[in-house]
C-alpha positions, 0 to 999 in steps of 0.5 A, spaced: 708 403 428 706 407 434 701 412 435 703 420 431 700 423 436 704 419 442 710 420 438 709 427 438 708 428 446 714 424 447 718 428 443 717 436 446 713 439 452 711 445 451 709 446 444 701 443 441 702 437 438 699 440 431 705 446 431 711 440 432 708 436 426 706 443 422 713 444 422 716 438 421 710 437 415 714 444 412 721 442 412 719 435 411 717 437 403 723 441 402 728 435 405 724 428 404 728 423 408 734 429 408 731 433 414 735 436 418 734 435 425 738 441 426 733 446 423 728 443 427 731 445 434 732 451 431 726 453 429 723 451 435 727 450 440 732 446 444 728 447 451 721 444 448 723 438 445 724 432 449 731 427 447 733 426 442 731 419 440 724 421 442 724 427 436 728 422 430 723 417 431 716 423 431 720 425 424 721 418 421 714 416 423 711 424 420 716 422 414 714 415 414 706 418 413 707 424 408 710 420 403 706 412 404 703 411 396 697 410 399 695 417 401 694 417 408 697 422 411 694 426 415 694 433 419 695 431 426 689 434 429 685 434 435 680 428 434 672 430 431 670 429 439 673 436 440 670 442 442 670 446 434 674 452 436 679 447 439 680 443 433 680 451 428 685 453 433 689 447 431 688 448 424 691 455 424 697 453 429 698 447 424 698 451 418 703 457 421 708 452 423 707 449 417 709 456 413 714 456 418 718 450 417 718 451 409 720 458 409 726 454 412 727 449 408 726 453 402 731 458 405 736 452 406 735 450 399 737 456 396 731 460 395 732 467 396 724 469 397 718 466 395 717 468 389 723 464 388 717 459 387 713 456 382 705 459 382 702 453 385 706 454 391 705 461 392 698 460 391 697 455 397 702 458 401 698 464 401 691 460 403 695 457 409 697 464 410 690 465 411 688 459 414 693 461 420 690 467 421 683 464 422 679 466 429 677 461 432 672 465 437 668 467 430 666 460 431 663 461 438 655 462 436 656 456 432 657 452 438 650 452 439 646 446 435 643 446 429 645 448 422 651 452 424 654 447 427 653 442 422 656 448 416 662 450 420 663 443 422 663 441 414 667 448 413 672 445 418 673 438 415 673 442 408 680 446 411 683 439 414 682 437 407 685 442 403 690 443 407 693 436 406 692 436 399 695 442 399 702 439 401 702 434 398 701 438 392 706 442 394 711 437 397 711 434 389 711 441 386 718 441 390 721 435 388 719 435 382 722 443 381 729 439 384 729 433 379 729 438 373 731 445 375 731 450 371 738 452 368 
């Protein structure tokens, strides 16, 4: 299987590669393998995404990873040799993205607002909310060495974590409110 990360820089221009697969994520736990392309186009952009083919094969390879039995899925982020504000950054972009492709996804499904969801989504939606939010020049006196360093790095990997537990939990969330829905 090819490279994420090279599979996202083929399929747009313009965009980082962590708000592509951000809001891919997003709308991907609301469709599953049912993802609109359309509403990806329209919540990016036509002008930042490359072909066609390029895009159908970045969201197979996304869908193919979010839903693989064995966990390994991954938010697709800078690598550990980044600089610490860069990869924050992309956290940040990674979880708005995120927020914005679900949003979508949930509004295609049916859902009128968000307290249309169950509590546990809501709660998430809400730590990505402010997750989003984070300012990666808090970080800049961290960037000496020392504890600093070793503690915001911890505090990073702990967010990367989180968030993609989070999704998880929320993809499941959503496919199981969809195979039992309330009457």
């Amino acid at each position: 299987m090819p490279d994420l990360g090279a599979l996202a820089l083929s399929a747009a221009h313009q965009l980082p590669v962590a708000e592509l697969h951000g809001v891919v994520c997003g709308l991907a736990v609301c469709f599953g393998d049912d993802l609109p392309l359309q509403e990806l186009v329209e919540l990016v952009g036509v002008d930042v995404l490359t072909d066609e083919r390029a895009v159908a094969q970045f969201v197979a390879a996304s869908l193919q990873e979010l839903e693989a039995a064995d966990m390994r899925f991954a938010l697709l982020l800078p690598d550990e040799d980044e600089q610490l504000t860069a990869r924050l950054e992309a956290l940040g972009q990674w979880c708005g993205s995120f927020l914005a492709g679900l949003a979508a996804g949930l509004a295609r499904r049916g859902a009128g607002s968000l307290e249309d969801c169950p509590e546990e989504v809501r709660e998430i939606v809400a730590d990505f909310a402010a997750i989003a939010q984070v300012d990666p020049s808090d970080l800049a006196g961290a960037d000496a060495a020392g504890a600093d360093l070793d503690q915001a790095e911890a505090d990073l990997l702990e967010l990367e974590e989180f968030a993609k537990v989070g999704v998880l939990l929320i993809m499941s969330v959503l496919r199981n409110e969809a195979d039992d829905p309330i009457e």
